[in-house]
Every structure is written in structure tokens, then in C-alpha cells.
MITIMI-554595 format. One line per 5 residues: number of its first residue (from 1); their letters; for each residue z, x negated, y of N, C-alpha, C, CB. Coordinates in steps of 0.05 Angstrom, whole numbers. Glycine has a CB too. Example, Ala and Ser with C-alpha at 12.3 -4.5 7.8 and 13.67 -1.06 7.14 Angstrom:
% MITIMI-554595
1	AS	156:-264:-114:156:-246:-90:156:-264:-66:181:-226:-89 | 142:-257:-45:143:-273:-21:157:-258:1:114:-282:-12 $
//
This chain:
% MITIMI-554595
1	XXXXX	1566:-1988:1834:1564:-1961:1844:1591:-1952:1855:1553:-1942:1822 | 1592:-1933:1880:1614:-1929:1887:1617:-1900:1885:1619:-1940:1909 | 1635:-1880:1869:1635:-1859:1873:1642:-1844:1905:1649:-1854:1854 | 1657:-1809:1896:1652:-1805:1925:1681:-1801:1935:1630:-1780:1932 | 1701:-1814:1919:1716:-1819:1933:1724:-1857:1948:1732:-1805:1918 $
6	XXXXX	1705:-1869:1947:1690:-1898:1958:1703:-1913:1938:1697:-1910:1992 | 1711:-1905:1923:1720:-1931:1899:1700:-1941:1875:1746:-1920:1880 | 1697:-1962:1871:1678:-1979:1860:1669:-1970:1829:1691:-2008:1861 | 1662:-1964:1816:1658:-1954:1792:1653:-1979:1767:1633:-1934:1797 | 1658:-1974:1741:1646:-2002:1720:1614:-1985:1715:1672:-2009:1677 $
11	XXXXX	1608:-1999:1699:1583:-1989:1683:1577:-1963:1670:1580:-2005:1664 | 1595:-1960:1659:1614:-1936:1654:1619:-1914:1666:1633:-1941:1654 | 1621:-1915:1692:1627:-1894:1709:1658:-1888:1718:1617:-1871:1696 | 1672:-1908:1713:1702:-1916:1700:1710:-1922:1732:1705:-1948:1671 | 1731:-1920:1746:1750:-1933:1775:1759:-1945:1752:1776:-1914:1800 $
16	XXXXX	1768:-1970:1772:1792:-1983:1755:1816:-1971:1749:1802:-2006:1765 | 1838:-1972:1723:1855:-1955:1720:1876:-1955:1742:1864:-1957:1696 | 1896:-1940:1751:1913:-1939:1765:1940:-1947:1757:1911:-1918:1773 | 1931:-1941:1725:1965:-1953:1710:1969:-1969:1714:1974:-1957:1683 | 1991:-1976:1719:2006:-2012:1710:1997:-2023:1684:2043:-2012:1705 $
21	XXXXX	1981:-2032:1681:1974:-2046:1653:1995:-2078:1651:1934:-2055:1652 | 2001:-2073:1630:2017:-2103:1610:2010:-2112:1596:2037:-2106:1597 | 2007:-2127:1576:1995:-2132:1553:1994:-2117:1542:2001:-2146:1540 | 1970:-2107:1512:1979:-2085:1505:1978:-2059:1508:1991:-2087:1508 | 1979:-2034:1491:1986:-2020:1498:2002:-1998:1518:1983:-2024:1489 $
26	XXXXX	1984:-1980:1537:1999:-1975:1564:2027:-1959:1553:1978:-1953:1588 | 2020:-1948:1527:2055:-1929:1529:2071:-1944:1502:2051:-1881:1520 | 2059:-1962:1475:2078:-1966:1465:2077:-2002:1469:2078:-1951:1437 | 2063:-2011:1486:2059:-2039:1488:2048:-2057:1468:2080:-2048:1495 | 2050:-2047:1448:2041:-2050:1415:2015:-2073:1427:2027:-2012:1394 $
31	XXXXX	2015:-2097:1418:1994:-2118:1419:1974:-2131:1393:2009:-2140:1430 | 1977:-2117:1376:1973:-2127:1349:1949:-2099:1344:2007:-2130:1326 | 1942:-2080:1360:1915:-2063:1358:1899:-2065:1384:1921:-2031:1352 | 1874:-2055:1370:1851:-2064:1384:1863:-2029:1411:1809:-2066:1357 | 1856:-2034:1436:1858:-2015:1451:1840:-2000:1462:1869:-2021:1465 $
36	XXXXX	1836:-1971:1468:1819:-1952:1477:1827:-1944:1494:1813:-1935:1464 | 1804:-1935:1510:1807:-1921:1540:1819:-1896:1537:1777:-1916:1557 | 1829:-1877:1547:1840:-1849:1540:1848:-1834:1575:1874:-1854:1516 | 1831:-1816:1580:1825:-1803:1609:1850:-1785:1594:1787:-1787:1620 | 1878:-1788:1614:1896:-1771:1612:1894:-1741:1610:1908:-1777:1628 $
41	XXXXX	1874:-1730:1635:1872:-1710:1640:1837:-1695:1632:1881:-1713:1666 | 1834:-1671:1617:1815:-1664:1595:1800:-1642:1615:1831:-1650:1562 | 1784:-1634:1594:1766:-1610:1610:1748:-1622:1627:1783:-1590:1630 | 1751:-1598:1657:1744:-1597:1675:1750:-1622:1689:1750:-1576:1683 | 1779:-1629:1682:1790:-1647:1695:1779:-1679:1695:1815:-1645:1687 $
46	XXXXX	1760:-1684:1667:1764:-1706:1660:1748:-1721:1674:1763:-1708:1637 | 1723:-1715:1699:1714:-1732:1711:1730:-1738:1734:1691:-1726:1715 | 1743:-1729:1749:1763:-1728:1762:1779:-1759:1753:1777:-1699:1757 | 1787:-1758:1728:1806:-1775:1715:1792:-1797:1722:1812:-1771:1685 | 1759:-1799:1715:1746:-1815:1708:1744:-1833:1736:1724:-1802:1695 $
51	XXXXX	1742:-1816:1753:1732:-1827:1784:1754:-1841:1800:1721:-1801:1804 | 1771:-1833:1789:1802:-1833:1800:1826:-1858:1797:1815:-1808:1785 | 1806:-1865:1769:1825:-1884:1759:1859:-1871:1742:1830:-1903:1789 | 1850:-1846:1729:1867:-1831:1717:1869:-1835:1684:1859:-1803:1724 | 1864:-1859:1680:1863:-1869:1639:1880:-1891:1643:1827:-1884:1620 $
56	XXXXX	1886:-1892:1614:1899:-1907:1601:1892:-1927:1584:1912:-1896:1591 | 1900:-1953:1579:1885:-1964:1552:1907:-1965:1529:1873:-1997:1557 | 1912:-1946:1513:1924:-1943:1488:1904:-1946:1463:1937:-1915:1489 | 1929:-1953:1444:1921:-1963:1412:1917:-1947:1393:1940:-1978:1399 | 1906:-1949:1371:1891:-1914:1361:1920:-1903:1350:1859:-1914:1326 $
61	XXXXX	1941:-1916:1353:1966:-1906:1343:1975:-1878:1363:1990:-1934:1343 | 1979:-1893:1391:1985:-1875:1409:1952:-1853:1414:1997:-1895:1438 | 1934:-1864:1413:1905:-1840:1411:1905:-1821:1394:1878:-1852:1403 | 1914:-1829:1361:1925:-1810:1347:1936:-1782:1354:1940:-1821:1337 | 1972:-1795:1358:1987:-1789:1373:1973:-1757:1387:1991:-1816:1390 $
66	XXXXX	1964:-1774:1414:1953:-1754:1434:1929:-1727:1422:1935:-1776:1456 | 1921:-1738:1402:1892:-1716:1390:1898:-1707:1370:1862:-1727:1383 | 1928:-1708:1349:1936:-1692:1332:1955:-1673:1344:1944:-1705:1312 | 1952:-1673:1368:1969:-1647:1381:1997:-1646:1386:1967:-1624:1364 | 2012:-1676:1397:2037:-1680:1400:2045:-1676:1430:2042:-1707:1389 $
71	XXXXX	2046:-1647:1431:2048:-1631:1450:2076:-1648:1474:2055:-1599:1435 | 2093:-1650:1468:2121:-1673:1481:2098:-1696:1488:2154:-1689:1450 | 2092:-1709:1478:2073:-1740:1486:2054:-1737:1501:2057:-1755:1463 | 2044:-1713:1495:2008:-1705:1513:2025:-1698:1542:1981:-1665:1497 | 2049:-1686:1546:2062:-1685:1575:2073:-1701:1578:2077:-1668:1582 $
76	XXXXX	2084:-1721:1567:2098:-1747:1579:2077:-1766:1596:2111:-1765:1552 | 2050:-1771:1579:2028:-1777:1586:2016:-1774:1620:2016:-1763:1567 | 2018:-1741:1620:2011:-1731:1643:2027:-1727:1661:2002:-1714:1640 | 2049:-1722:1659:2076:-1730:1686:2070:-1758:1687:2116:-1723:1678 | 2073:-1785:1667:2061:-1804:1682:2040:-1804:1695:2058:-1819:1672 $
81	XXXXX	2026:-1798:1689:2000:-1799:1706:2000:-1791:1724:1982:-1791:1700 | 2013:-1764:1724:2017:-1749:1759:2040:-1768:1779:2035:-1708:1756 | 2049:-1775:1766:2076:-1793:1785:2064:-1821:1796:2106:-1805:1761 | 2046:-1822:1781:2028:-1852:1783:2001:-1848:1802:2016:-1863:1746 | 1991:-1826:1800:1972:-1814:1823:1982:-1817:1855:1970:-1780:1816 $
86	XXXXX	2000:-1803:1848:2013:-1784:1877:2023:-1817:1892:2052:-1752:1867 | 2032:-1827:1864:2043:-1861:1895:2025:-1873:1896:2070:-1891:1890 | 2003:-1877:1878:1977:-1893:1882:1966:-1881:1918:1950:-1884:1851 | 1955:-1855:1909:1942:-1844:1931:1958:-1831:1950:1924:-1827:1923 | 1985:-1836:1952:2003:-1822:1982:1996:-1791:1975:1988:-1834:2022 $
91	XXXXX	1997:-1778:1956:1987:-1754:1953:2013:-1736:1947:1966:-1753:1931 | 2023:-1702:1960:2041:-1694:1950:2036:-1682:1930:2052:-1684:1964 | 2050:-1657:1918:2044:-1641:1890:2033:-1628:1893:2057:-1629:1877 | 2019:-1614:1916:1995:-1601:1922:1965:-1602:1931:2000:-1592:1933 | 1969:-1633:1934:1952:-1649:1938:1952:-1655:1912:1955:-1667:1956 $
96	XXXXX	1957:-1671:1889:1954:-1668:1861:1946:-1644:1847:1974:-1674:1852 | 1947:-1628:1849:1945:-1602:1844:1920:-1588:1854:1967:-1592:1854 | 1915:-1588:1879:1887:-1588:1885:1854:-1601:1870:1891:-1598:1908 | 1875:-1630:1854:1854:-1645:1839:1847:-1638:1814:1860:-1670:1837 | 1877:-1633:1801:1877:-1628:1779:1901:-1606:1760:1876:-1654:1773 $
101	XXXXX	1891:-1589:1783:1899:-1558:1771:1923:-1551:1770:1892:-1552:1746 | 1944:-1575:1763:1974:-1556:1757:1991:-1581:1765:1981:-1541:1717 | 2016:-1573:1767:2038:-1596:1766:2046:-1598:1749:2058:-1599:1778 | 2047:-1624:1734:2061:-1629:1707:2088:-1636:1713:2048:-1652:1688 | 2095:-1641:1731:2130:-1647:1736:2145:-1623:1730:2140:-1656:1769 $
106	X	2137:-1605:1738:2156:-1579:1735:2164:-1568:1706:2141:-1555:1749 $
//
């Protein structure tokens, strides 16, 4: 299936991610846990994420992390992601911003 921005979808409903994946976990590289998908961006936003290729595959260490409210990490997270958008898709900060509501660089 192809969503409607023409990119290919999994089964899932998933683009392929946009991160640089390595072995491993995407933020602590950690190879020794099993890894989960994690749509950077929440809400409204999160089909967006979904279509976009806006997730991560992190380890329930770093998932933790992100869902016990480690406010510094949940924005480190998302300035990557916005930095990683904008060169994927040639997009400026208003063009990011149009997608997904705010600029996290600032």
C-alpha cells in the first residue's frame, strides 16, 4: 500500500524509518535488548510520524526512558528527528512545522 505521500507502507501502516539505523539501538546502540518501534512525534502528530517514516527502533531501556517523562531525552529525540526530516525531505523549518506543529530546534 502506498500512502498519500507515495511512499510504500509495511503491513503496519509503517514508511520505512528515515533514521540511520546501526545495529542496535537507534539512540543508545545497546545490542543485547530486544528493540521497539517508537513514533517520535505523539498526538495528532503520530500518524504523520507514521506515514513519514518519523520512528525509531529503540530498547525498552531508551522506551522507558521516553514514557517516564525524561523531558531533556523526549527533545533530544525530536530535534533529531526534526534535523533528520528536514534533510531526508529537502524541507525548511516551516515546512517541518507545517507537518508537525512546532520547531524543536529552537
Amino acid at each position: 500500500m502506498v500512502n498519500e505521500y507515495g511512499i510504500e507502507l509495511d503491513r503496519n501502516g509503517y514508511a520505512p524509518s528515515i533514521a540511520i539505523h546501526a545495529e542496535g539501538c537507534d539512540l543508545c546502540r545497546r545490542r543485547d535488548r530486544p528493540l521497539q518501534r517508537h513514533e517520535v512525534f505523539h498526538g495528532p502528530f503520530r500518524k504523520s510520524a507514521k506515514a513519514l517514516g518519523c520512528w525509531l527502533w529503540i530498547c525498552d531501556v531508551c522506551h522507558d526512558r521516553l514514557h517516564f517523562r525524561d523531558a531533556q531525552f523526549q527533545l533530544y529525540t525530536k530535534q533529531l528527528m526534526q534535523q533528520t526530516a528536514m534533510e531526508h525531505y529537502g524541507w525548511t523549518v516551516e515546512q517541518f512545522r507545517a507537518e508537525f506543529g512546532r520547531n524543536y530546534l529552537e
